[in-house]
VEXMILO-329314 format. One record per residue (C-alpha): z, y, x. Coordinates in steps of 0.5 Angstrom, whole numbers, plus 2048, in hexadecimal, padded with zeros to 3 digits. Layout:
<nodes>
ZYX;...
</nodes>
This chain:
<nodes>
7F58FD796;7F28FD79C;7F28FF7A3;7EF9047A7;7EB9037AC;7EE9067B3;7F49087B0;7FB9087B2;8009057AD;8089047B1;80C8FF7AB;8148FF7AC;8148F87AC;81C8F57AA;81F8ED7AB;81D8EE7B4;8238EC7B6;8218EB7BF;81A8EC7C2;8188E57C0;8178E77BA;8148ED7BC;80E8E97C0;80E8E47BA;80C8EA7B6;8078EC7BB;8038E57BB;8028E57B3;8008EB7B2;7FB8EB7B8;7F88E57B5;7F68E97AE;7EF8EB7AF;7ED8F27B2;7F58F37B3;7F88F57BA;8008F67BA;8058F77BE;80D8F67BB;8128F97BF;8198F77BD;81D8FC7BF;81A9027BA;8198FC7B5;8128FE7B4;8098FA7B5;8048FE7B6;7FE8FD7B3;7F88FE7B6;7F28FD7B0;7EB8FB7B2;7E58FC7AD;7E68F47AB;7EE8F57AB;7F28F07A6;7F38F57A0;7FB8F87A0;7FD8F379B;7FC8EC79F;7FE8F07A5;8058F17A1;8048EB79F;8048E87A6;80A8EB7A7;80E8E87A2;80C8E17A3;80E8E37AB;8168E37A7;8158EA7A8;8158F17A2;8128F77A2;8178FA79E;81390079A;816906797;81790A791;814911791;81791678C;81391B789;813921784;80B922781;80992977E;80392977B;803923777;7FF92576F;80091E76C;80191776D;7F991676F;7FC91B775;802916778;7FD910777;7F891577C;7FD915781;80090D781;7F890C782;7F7910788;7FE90E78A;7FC906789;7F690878E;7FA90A795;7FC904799;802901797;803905791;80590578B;80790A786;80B90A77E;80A91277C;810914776;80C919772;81191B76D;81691C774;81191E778;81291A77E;80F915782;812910786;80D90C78B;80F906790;80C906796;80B90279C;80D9067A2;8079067A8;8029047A2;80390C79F;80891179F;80B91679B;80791B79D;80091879C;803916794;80591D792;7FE91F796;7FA91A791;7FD91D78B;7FC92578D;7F592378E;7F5920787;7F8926784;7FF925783;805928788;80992378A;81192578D;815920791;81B92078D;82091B792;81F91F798;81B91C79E;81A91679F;81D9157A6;8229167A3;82291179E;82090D7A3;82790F7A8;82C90E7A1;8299077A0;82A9057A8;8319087A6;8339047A1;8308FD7A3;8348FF7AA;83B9017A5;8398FA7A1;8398F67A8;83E8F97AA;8428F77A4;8418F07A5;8428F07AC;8498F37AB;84A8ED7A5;8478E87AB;84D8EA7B0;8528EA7AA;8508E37A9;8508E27B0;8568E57B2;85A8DF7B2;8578DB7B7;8588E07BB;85F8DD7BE;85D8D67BF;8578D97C3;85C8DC7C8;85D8D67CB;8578D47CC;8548D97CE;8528D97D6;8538D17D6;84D8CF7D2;84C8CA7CB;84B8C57CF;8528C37D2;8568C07CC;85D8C27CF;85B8CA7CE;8578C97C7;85E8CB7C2;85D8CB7BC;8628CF7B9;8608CF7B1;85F8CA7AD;8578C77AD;8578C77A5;8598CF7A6;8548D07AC;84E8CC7A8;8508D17A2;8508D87A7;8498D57A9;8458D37A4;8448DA7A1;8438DE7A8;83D8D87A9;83A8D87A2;83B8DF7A0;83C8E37A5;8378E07A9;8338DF7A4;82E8E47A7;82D8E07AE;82B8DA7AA;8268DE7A6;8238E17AC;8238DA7B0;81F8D67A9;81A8DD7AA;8198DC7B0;8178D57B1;8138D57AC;80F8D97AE;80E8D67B5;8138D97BA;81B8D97BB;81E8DF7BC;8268E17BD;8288DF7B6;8268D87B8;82A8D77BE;8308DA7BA;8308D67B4;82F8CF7B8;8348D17BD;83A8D27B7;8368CD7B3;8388C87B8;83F8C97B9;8418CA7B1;83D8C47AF;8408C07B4;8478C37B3;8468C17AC;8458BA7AD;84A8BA7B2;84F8BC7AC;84C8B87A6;84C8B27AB;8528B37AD;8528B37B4;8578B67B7;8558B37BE;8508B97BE;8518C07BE;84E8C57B9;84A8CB7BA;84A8CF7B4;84D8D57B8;8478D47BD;8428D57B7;8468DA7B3;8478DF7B9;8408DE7BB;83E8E17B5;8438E67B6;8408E97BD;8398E97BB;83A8EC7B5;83E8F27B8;8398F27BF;8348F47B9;8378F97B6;8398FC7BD;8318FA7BE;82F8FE7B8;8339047BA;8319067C0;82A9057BE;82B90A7B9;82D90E7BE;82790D7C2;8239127BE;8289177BD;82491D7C1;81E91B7BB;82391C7B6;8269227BA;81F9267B9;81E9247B2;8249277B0;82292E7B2;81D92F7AD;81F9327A7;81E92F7A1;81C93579D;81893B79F;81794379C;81194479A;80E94B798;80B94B791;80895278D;80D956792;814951790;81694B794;816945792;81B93F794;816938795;817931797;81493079E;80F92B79C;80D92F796;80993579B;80393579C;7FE9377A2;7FC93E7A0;80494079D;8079467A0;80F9457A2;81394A7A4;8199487AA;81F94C7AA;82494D7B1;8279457B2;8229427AD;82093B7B0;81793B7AF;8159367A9;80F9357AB;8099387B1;80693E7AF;8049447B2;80794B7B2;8049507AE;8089567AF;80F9577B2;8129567B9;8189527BC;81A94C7C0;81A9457BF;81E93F7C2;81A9397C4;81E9357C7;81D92F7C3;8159307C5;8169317CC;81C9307CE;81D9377D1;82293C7CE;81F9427D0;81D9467C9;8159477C8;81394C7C5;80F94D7BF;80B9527BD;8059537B8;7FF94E7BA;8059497BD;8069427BA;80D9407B7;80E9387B7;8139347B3;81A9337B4;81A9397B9;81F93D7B7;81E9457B6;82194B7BA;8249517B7;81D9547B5;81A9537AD;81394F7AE;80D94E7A9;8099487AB;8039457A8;80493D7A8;80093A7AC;8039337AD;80692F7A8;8089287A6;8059227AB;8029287AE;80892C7B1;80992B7BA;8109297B7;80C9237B3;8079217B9;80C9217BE;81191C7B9;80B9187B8;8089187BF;8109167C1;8109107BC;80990E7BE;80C90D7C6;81290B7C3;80E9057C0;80A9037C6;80B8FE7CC;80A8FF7D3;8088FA7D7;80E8F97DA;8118F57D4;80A8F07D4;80F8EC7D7;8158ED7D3;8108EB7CD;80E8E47D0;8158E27D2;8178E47CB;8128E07C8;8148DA7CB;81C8DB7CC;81F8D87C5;81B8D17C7;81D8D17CD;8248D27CC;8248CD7C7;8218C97CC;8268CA7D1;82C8C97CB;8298C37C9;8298C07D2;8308C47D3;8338C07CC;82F8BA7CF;8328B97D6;8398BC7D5;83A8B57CF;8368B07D4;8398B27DB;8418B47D8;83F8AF7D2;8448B37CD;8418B77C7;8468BD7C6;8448C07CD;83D8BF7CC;83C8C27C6;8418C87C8;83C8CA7CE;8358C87CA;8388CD7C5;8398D37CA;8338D27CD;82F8D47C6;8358DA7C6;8348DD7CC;82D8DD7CC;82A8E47C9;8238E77C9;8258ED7C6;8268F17CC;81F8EF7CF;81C8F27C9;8218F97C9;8218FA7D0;8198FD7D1;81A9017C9;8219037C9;8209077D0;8189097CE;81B90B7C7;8219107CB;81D9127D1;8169157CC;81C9197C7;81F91C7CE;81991E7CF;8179217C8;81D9267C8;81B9287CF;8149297CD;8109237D0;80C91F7CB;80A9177CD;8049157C9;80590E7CB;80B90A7CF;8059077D3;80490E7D5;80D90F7D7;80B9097DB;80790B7DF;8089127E1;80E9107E7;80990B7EA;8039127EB;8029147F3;7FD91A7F1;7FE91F7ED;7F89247EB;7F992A7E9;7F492F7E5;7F59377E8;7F493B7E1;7FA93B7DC;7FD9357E1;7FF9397E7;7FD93E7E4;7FF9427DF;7F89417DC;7F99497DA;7F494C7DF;7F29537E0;7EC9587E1;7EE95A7E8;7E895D7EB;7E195F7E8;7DB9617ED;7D49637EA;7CD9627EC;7C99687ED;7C896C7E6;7CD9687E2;7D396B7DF;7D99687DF;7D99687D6;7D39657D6;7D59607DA;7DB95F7D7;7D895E7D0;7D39597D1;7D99557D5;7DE9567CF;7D89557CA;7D694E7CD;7DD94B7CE;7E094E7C8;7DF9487C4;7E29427CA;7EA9407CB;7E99407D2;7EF9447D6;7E99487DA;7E594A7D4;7EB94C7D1;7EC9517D7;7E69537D7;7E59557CF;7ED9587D0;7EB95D7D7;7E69607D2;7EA9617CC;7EF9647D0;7EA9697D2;7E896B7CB;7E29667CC;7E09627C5;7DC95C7C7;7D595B7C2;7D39547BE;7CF9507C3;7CA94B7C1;7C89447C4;7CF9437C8;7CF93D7CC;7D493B7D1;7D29377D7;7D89337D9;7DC9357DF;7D69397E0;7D59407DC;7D39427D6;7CC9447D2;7CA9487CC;7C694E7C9;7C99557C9;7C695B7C5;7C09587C6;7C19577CE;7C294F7D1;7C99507D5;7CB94A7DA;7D294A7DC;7D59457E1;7D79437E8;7D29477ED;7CF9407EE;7CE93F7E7;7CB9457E7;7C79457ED;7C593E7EB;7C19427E4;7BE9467E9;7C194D7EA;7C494E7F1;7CA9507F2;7CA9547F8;7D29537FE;7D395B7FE;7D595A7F6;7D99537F7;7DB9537FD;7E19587FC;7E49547F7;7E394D7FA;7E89517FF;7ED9537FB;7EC94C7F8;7EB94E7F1;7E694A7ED;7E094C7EC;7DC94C7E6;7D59507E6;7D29527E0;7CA9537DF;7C59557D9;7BD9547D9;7BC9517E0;7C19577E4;7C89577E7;7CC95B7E3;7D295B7E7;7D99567E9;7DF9567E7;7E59557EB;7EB9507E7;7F194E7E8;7F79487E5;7FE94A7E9;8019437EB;8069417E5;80C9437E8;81093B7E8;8099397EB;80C9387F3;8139367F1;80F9307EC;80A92E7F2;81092F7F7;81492A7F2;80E9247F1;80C9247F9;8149237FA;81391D7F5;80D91A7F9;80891C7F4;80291F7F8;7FF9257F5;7F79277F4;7F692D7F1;7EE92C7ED;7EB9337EB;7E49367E9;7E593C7EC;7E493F7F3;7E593C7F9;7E89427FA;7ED9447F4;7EF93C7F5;7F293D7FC;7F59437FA;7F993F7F5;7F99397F8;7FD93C7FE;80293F7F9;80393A7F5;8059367FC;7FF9307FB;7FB92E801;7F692A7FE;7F192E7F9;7E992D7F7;7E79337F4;7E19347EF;7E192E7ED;7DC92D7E6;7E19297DF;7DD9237E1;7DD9237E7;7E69237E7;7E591E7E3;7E291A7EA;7E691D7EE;7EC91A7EA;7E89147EB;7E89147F3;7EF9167F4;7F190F7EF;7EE90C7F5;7F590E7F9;7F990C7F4;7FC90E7EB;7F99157EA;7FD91A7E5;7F891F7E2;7FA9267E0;7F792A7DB;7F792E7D5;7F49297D2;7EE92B7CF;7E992E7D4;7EC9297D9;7EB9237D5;7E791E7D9;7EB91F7DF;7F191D7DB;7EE9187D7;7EC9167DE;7F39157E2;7F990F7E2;7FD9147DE;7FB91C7DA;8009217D9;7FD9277D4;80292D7D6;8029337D2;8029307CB;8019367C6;8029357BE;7FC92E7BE;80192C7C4;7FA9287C7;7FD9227C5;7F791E7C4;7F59217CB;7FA91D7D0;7FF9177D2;80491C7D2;8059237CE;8099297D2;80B92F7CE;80D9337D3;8079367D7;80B9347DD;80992F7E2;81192D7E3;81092A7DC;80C9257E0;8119247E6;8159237DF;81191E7DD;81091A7E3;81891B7E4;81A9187DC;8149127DD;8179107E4;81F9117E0;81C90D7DA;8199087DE;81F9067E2;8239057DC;81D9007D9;81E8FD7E0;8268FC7E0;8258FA7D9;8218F47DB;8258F37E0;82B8F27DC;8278EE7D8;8258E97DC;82B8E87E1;82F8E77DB;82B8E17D8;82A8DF7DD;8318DF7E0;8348DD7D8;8308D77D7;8318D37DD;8398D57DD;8388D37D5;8358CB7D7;83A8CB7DD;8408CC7D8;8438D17DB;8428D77D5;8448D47CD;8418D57C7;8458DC7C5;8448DF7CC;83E8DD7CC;83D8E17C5;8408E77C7;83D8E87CD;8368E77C8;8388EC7C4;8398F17CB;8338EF7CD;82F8F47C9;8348FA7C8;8358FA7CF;82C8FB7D1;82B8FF7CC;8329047CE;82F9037D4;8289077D1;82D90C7CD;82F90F7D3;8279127D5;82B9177D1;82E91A7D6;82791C7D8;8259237DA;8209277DB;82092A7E2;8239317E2;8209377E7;82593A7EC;
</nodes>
């Protein structure tokens, strides 16, 4: 069962119970060979990046339970269709028992299959796609495993929960003596009441000890013998301590000294229910996820011989023709075949304009259609859909960790020794200076209570995890939590001219002819030499021809000379198309009376020649998106400077440029020398890069930070830090504004953090908390940063006048 090399694999890992744990888990799976992880405490997950010579996936799971943690694997329920004979379920447990961290047992009479399969290592997906390729159909029969997932955190949630409520009920009775005590401190005698028998107090206590509390004990045992302490260390000695020593107190018989059966019970209590609070609003960290999730129907209407038929979303196939009727939400992408009406993208983009669709559109999961009737060709489906690559992208920022937690990490490696350390120095001092037992146990005890390393480690991931789901549902796509980091910090923000600023839909405005050259013949072998090219000029061209009733004709040998032109053979003729210095360049004049009256107009020219003479210049033009000033306006207010880099004419830039309000621009520059450019403005500090994310990719790759704007059904994903659906440069001032709000609460979060250990541990040595507001302020400690976190939520993108 091996791994792949260069993959990816994130596994849910259960038993973390604070960042300690999570920085343990680093270090052991760090030192299998050919492994590099990250263990990221708030979504519970190690990401595993596999080298050629990596640990194979068995001693990495293996690594992982001598750590005293689980990969829990899972249970897939499928239907088979297919199967022959019994050699037929043989075939699929053997092709089964190939995919990592799989293995199947077929029911041929039933025809089903039940597969458990380690999460991270494979997925659904992947197992049912083994099988088809083997020849059989497999149907998931429980649903999606998300949701499996979600029920199963419901019920371990409801059976804490259970215990808890037994916990309190045990503990309830402590409650009116602790009154007393309560603002005085255990240590002084005259206050420490005890208002129910010890024999009662010792049976009230016991279970919440050794049953209820069960589990810090366990996660305690784990965590030492792997090397490291983690909270459950702190929580099982501090209440150990005050039960045993109660314990003796009264099989001793010393009625001199007090008990402390109530301090353990009830702190116990608190932290369970600090935990039950904490799972609770991590749940709901990942609530915009789930929203979007939710929108994709679970079925679909497919067109088969003229009748429709009703399909389970994960049985359509590319290729398949679905039908959308008014108010159906989309099953998968596609590509509208025939029919008009609209579609409400806002889960995509944020906007609640309808975009209208027509024959030749694209159509994307989870939309939800207008009043019109659509016939749409499935284009997208499964892992392949933009709904499916924006969850796994969130997911993939939400594992990451910016540099600001590094230190959170260093400090929680070390917290839970240093904490026992001081525990031991607080319990020390206090019997040598005071020279009694009873106060110095007390305060040792609520040393090891008030300290928590869990909101460290939730402070950085909760807020990442909340501020990357706002930015989903508002059409911002983070590909990394390095990246969210960075943005608030970047000073220069470049910005490409065409699709960017522009609308990136030029037209042919102006056409002026060399002597004896017709304005057809110069169309033609313009269209027919950019038919085959995506850029926005080229479809210009291809589409002014068309209009006139022009057909372009097949070209031979095109090649494409970046940033610069375009060569190939036509009917026989060599044509060259391009900029007038590309032009120029192979020889061909290109004479002022023809170029300088579209320079002046500030057109883009494009001369076009054939067989070593000029056939003429075409004047184009891409009017400045409509949202272009007010965005530029928006980020000069935010401090940013903004650099506008274009190939196109000096010409043509100003004339954008002013519109746009942008002071500073260089104008015909190469894709490789933007690149450069990004370079030397790095000089003056972070630099963010706009572009579409493809043609601008070495610019992008070059900047602090990139930003891919206008992203259509592949979403450029793989081209930039940060995936704008929206093709509007306020997207980028948005995504600035969430990196600026996310990063505040990462900072607030660490503040609350640090201060309350740092302020709860002396207070704790100095005698001045007891154990049970120890506990209780351990409990809140986590609940109150991540409630923190959770109020990103309130986050919007910003909207127009």
């Amino acid at each position: 069962m091996a791994t792949e090399p260069g993959r990816r694999y994130d596994l849910p890992v259960s038993g973390m119970s604070c960042a300690a744990c999570a920085v343990r888990l680093e270090k052991v799976l760090n030192r299998l060979p050919g492994v590099a992880a990250q263990v990221n405490f708030a979504t519970g997950k190690a990401r595993l990046t596999a080298a050629p010579d990596a640990a194979d996936a068995d001693a990495v799971l293996a690594a992982i339970r001598k750590a005293g943690f689980d990969v829990a694997p899972q249970v897939l329920e499928l239907g088979i269709a297919g199967m022959s004979c019994a050699a037929c379920a043989a075939r699929i447990e053997k092709v089964v028992g190939r995919l990592p961290g799989a293995e199947g047992s077929v029911n041929f009479a039933a025809e089903t299959a039940r597969v458990r399969y380690t999460p991270g290592l494979t997925d659904p997906a992947t197992i049912v796609a083994a099988i088809a390729k083997a020849g059989f159909t497999a149907t998931p029969i429980a649903g999606r495993d998300r949701e499996a997932e979600r029920a199963r955190k419901d019920a371990e949630f409801r059976a804490e929960l259970r215990l808890f409520w037994i916990s309190a009920a045990l503990s309830l009775p402590f409650l009116a003596q602790m009154v007393g005590m309560l603002g005085a401190g255990f240590e002084a005698a005259d206050h420490h009441v005890e208002w129910l028998p010890r024999w009662l107090q010792c049976l009230l206590a016991t279970p919440v000890q050794f049953w209820i509390g069960r589990r810090f004990y366990k996660g305690a045992w784990s965590s030492l013998l792997g090397g490291g302490a983690n909270m459950d260390v702190l929580v099982a000695l501090g209440t150990s301590v005050a039960y045993f020593f109660s314990l003796f107190v009264v099989l001793a018989g010393r009625h001199d000294l007090h008990v402390y059966f109530e301090a353990s019970a009830s702190i116990i209590t608190l932290v369970l229910l600090g935990k039950l609070l904490e799972a609770r609003a991590r749940a709901r960290t990942s609530a915009a996820i789930e929203a979007l999730l939710r929108l994709q129907p679970p079925t679909a209407w497919i067109e088969r011989d003229g009748q429709l038929v009703e399909l389970p979303v994960a049985q359509v196939v590319a290729g398949m023709t679905f039908v959308l009727r008014p108010g159906d939400a989309v099953p998968v992408d596609g590509e509208v075949l025939s029919g008009t009406s609209s579609a409400d993208e806002a889960m995509l983009t944020g906007e609640s304009v309808a975009v209208a669709k027509a024959p030749g559109d694209k159509v994307f999961a989870a939309t939800v259609n207008g009043d019109g009737v659509l016939r749409c060709r499935a284009s997208g489906v499964g892992a392949d859909t933009l709904l499916a690559g924006i969850v796994r992208l969130v997911e993939q920022a939400q594992g990451g960790k910016p540099d600001v937690q590094r230190l959170a990490d260093r400090i929680a490696a070390i917290f839970v020794p240093t904490v026992v350390a001081i525990a031991v120095a607080t319990f020390g001092l206090w019997w040598w200076l005071g020279g009694e037992l009873a106060p110095a146990l007390v305060n040792g005890v609520a040393v090891l209570v008030i300290a928590c390393p869990c909101a460290l480690g939730l402070a950085t991931p909760t807020a990442v995890m909340v501020g990357t789901g706002q930015g989903a549902r508002a059409g911002i796509l983070v590909k990394n939590a390095e990246a969210l980091e960075l943005a608030e910090k970047i000073k220069v923000l470049v910005v490409d001219k065409t699709g960017t600023l522009t609308e990136g839909r030029p037209s042919l405005i102006d056409l002026r002819c060399a002597e004896g050259v017709t304005r057809a013949e110069l169309l033609v072998l313009a269209a027919s030499l950019e038919q085959s090219s995506h850029h926005p000029l080229a479809r210009a061209v291809v589409e002014a021809a068309r209009a006139e009733g022009l057909a372009p004709q097949a070209a031979e040998a095109v090649q494409a000379v970046g940033g610069k032109g375009v060569t190939g053979r036509v009917e026989g003729r060599a044509v060259q198309l391009g900029s007038p210095d590309f032009i120029e360049g192979l020889g061909v004049a290109v004479p002022p009376a023809l170029l300088e009256p579209l320079v002046s107009a500030a057109l883009t020219p494009v001369a076009v020649a054939a067989d070593g003479r000029l056939l003429g210049v075409m004047g184009l033009a891409d009017p400045l998106r409509a949202s272009s000033k007010a965005a530029v306006a928006r980020l000069q207010a935010m401090g940013l400077r903004v650099v506008m880099l274009t190939g196109d004419h000096p010409a043509a830039a100003a004339r954008i440029a002013a519109e746009a309000g942008i002071a500073e621009f260089r104008a015909q520059v190469l894709p490789g020398d933007k690149a450069a450019a990004v370079e030397a403005l790095r000089a003056e500090g972070r630099v963010g890069m706009v572009g579409d994310g493809i043609n601008d990719a070495p610019a992008l790759a070059a900047a602090d930070v990139s930003f891919a704007i206008g992203a259509g059904s592949d979403v450029a994903i793989e081209a930039a830090d940060l995936t704008l659906v929206r093709s509007d440069l306020n997207s980028v001032a948005d995504a600035i504004a969430l990196s600026r709000a996310t990063l505040g609460k990462i900072r607030q979060n660490l503040f609350f953090a640090f201060i309350y250990n740092i302020i709860g541990i002396p207070a704790a040595a100095l005698g001045l908390l007891n154990p049970v507001i120890a506990g209780a302020a351990m409990a809140m400690s986590s609940v109150s940063v991540v409630s923190n976190s959770l109020l990103l939520r309130r986050w919007r993108p910003h909207k127009p006048d």
